[in-house]
N, C-alpha and C positions, 0 to 999 in steps of 0.2 A: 560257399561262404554263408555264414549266419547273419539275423537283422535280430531288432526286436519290435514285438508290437504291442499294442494295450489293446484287449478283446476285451470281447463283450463274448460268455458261451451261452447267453440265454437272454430273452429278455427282461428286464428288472436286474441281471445277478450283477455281483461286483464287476470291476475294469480289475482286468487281469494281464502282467506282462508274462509274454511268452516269446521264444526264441525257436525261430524254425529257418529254411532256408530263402535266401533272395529267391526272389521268383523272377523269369525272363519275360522281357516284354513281346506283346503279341505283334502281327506283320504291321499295323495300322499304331501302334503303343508307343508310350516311351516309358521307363524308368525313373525317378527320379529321388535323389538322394535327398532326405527331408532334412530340412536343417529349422524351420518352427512349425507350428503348425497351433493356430486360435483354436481357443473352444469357444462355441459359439452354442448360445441355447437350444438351436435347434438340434444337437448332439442326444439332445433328449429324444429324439424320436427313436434312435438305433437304442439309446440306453433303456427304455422305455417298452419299446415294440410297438410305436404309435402310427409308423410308416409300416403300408398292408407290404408284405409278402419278402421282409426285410432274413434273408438265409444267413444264420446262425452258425458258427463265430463269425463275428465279424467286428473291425475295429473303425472306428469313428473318424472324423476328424475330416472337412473340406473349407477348411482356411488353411491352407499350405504354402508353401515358400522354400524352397531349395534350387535344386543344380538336378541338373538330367546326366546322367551316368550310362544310358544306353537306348539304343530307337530301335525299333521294329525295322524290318528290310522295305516297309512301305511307307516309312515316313520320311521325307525329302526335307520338309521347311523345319526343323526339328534337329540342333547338332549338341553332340555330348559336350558337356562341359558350359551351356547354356544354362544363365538365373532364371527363374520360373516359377510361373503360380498358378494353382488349380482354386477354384474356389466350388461354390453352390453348383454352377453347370459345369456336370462334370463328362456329357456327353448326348449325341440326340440319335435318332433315326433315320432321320432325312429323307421319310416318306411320309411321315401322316400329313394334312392338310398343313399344320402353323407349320411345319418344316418347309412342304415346300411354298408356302409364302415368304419363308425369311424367317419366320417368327419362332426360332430355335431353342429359347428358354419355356416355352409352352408347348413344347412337344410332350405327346402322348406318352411317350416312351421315354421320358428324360431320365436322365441318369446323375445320381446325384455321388460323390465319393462320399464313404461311410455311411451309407446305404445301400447303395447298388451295388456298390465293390469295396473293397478296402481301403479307407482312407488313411488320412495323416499320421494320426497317434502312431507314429512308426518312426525307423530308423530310413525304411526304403518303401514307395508305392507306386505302384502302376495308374497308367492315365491314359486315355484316349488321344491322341494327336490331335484332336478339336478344341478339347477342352482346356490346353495351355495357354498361357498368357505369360507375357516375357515381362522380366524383372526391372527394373530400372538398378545400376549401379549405385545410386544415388541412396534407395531405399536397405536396411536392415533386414532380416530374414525376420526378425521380432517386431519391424516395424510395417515390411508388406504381406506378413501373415492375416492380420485383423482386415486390411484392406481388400480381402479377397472375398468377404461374403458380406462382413457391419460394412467397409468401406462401400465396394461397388454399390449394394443397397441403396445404402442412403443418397449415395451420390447420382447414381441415374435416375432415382425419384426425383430427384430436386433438378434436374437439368431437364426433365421430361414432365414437369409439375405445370407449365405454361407461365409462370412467371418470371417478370423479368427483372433486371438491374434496377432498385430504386424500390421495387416491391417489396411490402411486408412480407415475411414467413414465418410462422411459429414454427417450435421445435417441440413436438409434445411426448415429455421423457426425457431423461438426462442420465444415461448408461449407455452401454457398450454401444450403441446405435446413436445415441442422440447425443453424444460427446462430439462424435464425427460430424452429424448431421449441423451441430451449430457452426465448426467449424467449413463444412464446405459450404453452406447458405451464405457466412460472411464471405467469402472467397469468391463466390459468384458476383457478389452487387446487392445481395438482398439485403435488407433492412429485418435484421435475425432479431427474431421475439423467442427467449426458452419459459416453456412452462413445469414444471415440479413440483415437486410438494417439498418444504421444508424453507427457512429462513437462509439454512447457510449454504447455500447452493451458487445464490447470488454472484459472491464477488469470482469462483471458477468460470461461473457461465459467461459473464462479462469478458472476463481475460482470452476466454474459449473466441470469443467474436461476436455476443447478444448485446443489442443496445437495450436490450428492458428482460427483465425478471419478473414474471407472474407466480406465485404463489400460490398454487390453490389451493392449500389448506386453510391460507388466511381470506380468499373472497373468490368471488364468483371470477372463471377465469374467463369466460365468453364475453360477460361484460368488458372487462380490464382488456380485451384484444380489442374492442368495437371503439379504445380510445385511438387506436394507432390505425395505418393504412391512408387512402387517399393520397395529397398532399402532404410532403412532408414539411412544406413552406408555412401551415395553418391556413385560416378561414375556411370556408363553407365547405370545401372536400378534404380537411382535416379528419382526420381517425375513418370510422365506417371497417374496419375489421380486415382480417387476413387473405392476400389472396390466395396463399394457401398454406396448409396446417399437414406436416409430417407427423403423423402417430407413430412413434418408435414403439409406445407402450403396448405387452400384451392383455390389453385390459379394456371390454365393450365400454365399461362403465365411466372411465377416463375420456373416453374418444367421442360419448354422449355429451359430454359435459363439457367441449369445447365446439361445438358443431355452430351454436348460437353467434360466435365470433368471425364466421366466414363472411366475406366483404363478396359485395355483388358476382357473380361469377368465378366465388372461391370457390377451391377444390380441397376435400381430407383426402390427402393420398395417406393410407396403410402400409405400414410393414412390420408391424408388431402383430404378429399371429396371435390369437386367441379365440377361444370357442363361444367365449361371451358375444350375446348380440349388440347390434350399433342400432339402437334406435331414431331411424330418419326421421323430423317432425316435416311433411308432405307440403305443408307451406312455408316453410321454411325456406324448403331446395326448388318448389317449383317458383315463387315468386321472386326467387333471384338468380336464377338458373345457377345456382349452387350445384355441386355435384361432391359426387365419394367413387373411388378408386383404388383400387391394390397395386402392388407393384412389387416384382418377383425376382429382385436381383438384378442380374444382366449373363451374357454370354463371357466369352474369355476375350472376346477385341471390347468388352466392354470393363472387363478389367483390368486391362492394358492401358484405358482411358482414363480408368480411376486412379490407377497408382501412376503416370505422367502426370496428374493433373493434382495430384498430391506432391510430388517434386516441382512443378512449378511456384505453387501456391504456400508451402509448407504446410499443410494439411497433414497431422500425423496422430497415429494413436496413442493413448495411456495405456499402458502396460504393466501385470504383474507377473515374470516370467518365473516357468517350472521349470525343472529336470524335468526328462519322459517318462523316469518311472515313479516320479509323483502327480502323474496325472487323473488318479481318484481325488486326491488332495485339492488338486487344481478344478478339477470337475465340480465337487463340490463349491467350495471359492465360488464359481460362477450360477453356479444353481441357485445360492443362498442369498444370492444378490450382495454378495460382500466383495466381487472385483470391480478394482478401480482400475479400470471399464475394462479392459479386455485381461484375460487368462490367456496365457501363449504358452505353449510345450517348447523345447528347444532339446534336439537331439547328443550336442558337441559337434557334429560335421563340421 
């Protein structure tokens, strides 16, 4: 039987569909029939050559979403005909040090699809049995695609951010990450502040779950956060800043420039990659035990939690879906910052 896929035969060169045979899953594998699969920014690293020692063709793609069509003779918890999602961790070691701590998204060796192996952009791909995450009925293949690497993201940032029900949290960014991130902040209890640039932003971000709109092309946005926090009843612990600020944005220069609005013991947690640096100001962070943070996704029982906890809650993404073999088309879209917020591929399965 034939598939098709979108390669990558170099890195920089075009996405190119080609058609070769299904491949058999290995003892430890499963298969599994793609039916969407997000493009997510960091697609650019395969597109690119920005991830070291990435072996050529290879096709993209770890926001996935389908049905498992065949298992390895070693996989037991794993049955065909099973909804399914791979996302960011697409597989570990389970020998270096964070392995055997538990700490299985920071493995030495992690394995990412459409990088390490072939991911989504496809009709059919292979998966590690680790790296699966079961589907909810509930969710679309178009809608628990995005939630499998923007989703878990933002979402295990903010449930791991130290803040609680009633706390301020800025959203800093409003795209494919920070669409979501306003909606899971509201959904948790937090008192969702989004920050962006531009005027008409406003009345989306609201609808999305922000009780306030920052601006920062029109003023200082560290200021405008230092009105909200403490109390939300007013007097003397009224406002005093965020306890903590999501940077969706890949941008040092954004992430500088709201660091001022952190509330006594706030936290910037990141997940907007960039090479730009963060400039810490030292009294800043030491005289209020301020702090800054990364945060790397989750495992697959952590996407399993994202997309339940997106069917509880209604938490869902904005979507502009492709065919598979418009997915240059679609790649672009996402690259040029003109998807409204996620690119999704969709096979027909």
């Amino acid at each position: 039987m034939r598939m098709r896929s979108v390669q990558l035969s170099k890195p920089g060169g075009p996405l190119e569909i080609v058609e070769h045979n299904i491949p058999e899953p290995g003892l430890a594998q499963v298969r599994i029939k793609v039916q969407a699969c997000g493009i997510c920014h960091s697609d650019s690293l395969t597109k690119d050559g920005l991830w070291p020692g990435i072996l050529y063709p290879r096709v993209p793609g770890h926001e996935i979403a389908g049905v498992i069509d065949a298992v390895g003779k070693d996989v037991n918890e794993w049955k065909s005909g099973q909804r399914v999602g791979v996302g960011w961790h697409g597989g570990h070691c389970g020998h270096c040090d964070s392995c055997r701590r538990g700490d299985f998204v920071t493995c030495s060796y992690l394995q990412v699809p459409g990088i390490s192996y072939d991911g989504g952009y496809a009709d059919y791909m292979i998966a590690p049995k680790e790296a699966v995450a079961a589907m909810p009925d509930e969710l679309s293949p178009t809608e628990a695609a995005p939630l499998m690497c923007a989703g878990i993201t933002t979402y295990n940032a903010l449930r791991n951010s130290g803040a609680r029900p009633g706390d301020v949290v800025a959203i800093l960014g409003i795209g494919g990450l920070g669409h979501l991130a306003i909606q899971f902040s509201n959904k948790m209890g937090f008192r969702t502040i989004a920050i962006g640039r531009g005027e008409d932003k406003e009345e989306m971000v609201k609808k999305l779950g922000a009780i306030h709109y920052i601006d920062s092309n029109s003023g200082n946005a560290a200021e405008e956060l230092l009105k909200y926090g403490g109390s939300s009843s007013g007097g003397r612990d009224a406002g005093r800043g965020a306890k903590a600020i999501l940077a969706t944005v890949p941008s040092g220069k954004a992430m500088n420039s709201v660091l001022g609005g952190l509330a006594v013991n706030g936290k910037l947690i990141v997940i907007g990659v960039s090479n730009e640096p963060i400039e810490v100001p030292p009294n800043l962070f030491v005289l209020g035990r301020r702090s800054l943070v990364g945060w790397p996704a989750g495992t697959s029982i952590d996407s399993q939690d994202t997309l339940s906890f997106s069917v509880l809650s209604g938490v869902r993404p904005m979507t502009e879906v492709y065919p598979l073999e418009r997915a240059a088309e679609a790649y672009q879209q996402m690259i040029s910052g003109k998807a409204r917020f996620r690119a999704v591929l969709t096979t027909g399965h």
